[in-house]
C-alpha positions in Angstrom: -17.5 -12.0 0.2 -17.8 -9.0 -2.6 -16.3 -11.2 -5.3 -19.1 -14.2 -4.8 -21.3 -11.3 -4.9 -20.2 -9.4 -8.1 -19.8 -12.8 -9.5 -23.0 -14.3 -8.7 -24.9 -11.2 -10.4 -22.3 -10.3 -13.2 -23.8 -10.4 -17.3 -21.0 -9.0 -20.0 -18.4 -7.4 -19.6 -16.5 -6.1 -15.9 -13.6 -4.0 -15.1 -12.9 -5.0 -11.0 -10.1 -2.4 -9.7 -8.6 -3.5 -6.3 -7.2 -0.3 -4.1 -7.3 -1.6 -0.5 -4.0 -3.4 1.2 -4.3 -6.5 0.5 -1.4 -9.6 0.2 0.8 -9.8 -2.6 -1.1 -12.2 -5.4 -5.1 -10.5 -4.8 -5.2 -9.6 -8.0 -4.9 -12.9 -9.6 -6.9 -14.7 -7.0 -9.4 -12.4 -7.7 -9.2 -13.1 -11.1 -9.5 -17.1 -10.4 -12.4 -17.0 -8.4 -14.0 -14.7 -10.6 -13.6 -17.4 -13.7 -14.5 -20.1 -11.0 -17.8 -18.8 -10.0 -19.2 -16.5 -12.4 -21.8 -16.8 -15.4 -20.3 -18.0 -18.7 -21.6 -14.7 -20.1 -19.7 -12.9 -17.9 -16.3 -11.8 -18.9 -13.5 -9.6 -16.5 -10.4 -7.4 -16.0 -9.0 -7.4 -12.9 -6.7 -4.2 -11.9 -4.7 -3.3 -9.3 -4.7 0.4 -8.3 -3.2 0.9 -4.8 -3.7 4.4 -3.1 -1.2 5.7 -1.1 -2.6 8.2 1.5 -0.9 8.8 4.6 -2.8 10.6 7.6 -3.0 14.7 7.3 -2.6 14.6 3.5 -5.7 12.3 2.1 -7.5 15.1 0.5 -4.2 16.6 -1.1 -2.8 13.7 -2.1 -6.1 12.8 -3.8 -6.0 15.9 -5.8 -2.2 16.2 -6.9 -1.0 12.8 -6.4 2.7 12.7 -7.5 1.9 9.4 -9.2 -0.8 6.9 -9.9 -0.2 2.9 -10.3 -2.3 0.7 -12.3 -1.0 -2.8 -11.8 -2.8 -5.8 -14.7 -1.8 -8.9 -15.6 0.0 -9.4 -18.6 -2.1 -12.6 -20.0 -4.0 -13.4 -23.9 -7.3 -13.1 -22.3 -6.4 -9.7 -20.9 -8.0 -6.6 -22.5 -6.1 -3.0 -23.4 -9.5 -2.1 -22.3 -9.3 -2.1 -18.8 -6.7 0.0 -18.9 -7.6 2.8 -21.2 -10.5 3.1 -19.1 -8.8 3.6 -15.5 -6.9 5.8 -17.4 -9.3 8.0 -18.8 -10.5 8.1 -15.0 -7.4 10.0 -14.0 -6.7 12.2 -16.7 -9.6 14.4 -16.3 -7.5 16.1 -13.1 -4.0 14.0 -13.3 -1.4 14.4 -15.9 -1.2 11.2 -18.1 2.4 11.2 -17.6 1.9 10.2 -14.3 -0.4 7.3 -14.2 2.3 4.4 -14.6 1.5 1.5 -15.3 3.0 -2.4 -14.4 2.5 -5.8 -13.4 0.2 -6.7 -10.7 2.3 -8.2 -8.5 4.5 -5.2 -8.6 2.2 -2.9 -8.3 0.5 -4.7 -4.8 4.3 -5.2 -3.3 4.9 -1.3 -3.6 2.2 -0.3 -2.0 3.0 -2.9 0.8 6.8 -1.7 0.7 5.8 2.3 1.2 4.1 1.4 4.4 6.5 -0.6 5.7 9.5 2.0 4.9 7.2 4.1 6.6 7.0 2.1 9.6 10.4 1.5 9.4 11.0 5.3 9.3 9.0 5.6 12.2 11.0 3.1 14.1 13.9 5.4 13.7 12.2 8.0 15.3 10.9 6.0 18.0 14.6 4.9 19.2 15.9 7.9 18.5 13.1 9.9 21.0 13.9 7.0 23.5 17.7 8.2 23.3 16.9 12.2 23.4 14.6 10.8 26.7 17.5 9.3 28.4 19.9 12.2 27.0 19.7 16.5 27.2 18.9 16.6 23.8 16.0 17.9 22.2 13.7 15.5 20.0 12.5 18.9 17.8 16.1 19.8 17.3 17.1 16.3 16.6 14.7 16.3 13.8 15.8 19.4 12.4 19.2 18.5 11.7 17.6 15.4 10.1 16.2 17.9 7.6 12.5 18.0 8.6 10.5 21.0 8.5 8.4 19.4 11.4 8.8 17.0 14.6 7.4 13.2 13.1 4.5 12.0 14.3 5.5 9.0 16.4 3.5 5.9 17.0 2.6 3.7 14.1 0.2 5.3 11.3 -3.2 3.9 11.5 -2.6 1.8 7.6 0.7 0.6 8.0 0.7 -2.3 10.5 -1.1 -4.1 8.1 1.3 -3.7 5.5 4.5 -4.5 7.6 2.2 -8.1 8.6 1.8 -8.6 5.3 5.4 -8.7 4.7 6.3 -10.6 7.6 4.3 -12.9 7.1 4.8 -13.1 3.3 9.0 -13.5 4.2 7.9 -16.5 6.4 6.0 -18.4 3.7 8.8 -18.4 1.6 11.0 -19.3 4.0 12.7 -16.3 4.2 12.4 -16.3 8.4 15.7 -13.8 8.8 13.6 -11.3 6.5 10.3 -12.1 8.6 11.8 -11.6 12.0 13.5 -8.2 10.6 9.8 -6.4 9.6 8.8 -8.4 13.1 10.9 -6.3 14.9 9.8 -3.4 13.0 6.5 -3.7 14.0 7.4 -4.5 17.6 9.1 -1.5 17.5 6.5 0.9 16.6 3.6 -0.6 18.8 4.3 0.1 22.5 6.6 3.6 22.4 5.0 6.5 23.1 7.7 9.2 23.1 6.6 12.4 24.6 8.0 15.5 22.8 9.3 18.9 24.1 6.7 22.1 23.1 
């Protein structure tokens, strides 16, 4: 695992940024194992710093991303540090106004959420192309009334079924099976319709 790794040949002082989807609570358990396994000597800030790029628009979203989150953990042994520095990353190309910052755990979930409304999104679309199937309406026109300047790409985007599995399965911990069975069916949704589309 990279965190036995970074651990294992770690000295001073080390800024760890998380970006990848990952369940809600990473942060901290990164933190955790990072105090359970590293050298004395070293010391670390963990971040959270979730990207959200959707297929077609990685590069642009990369350059004028309309915000960027940096998630920490509010604790005494925290440093300012870690912050400024992520910061300082972005502001060389990104408005400081729009780097935001919160709570990890806040900052992990809405990454998570924004795939899922996605996928939820998409599972609109799906039944609605099954309907404009069975129907003598147009899909294209269909979306246009929606207020979309171009037909949605149906089928599930390549990052979101993990997201949606993280919330389902997330719901279902808790106890929460209603709320699990809900994303469930959101995902079941998306996986097997194809719609084909009028040129």
């Amino acid at each position: 695992m990279a965190i036995r790794a970074i651990a294992q040949v770690s000295r001073g002082y080390k800024i760890i940024v998380q970006r990848g989807a990952a369940p809600c609570g990473t942060v901290p358990y990164i933190r955790k194992m990072l105090k359970e396994t590293a050298s004395p000597s070293a010391s670390f800030d963990v971040l959270s710093n979730p990207e959200f790029i959707f297929p077609g628009t990685m590069i642009h979203n990369l350059l004028y991303p309309p915000c960027v989150i940096i998630g920490h953990i509010f604790s005494e042994d925290s440093s300012p540090e870690a912050l400024t520095a992520l910061k300082r990353l972005y502001t060389s190309w990104i408005p400081e106004d729009r780097i935001v910052t919160m709570d990890a755990w806040s900052a992990e979930l809405g990454k998570i959420a924004t795939h899922a409304l996605l996928a939820q999104q998409i599972s609109a679309m799906n039944s609605l192309g099954l309907i404009c199937k069975s129907t003598k309406a147009d899909f294209n026109h269909v979306t246009r009334i929606l207020g979309m300047t171009q037909p949605v790409g149906l089928g599930l985007a390549a990052s979101t079924p993990m997201e949606v599995l993280c919330l389902e399965n997330m719901a279902k911990e808790m106890g929460m099976q209603d709320v699990s069975e809900y994303w469930g069916r959101v995902l079941g949704m998306n996986g097997p319709q194809q719609v084909v589309q009028k040129s």
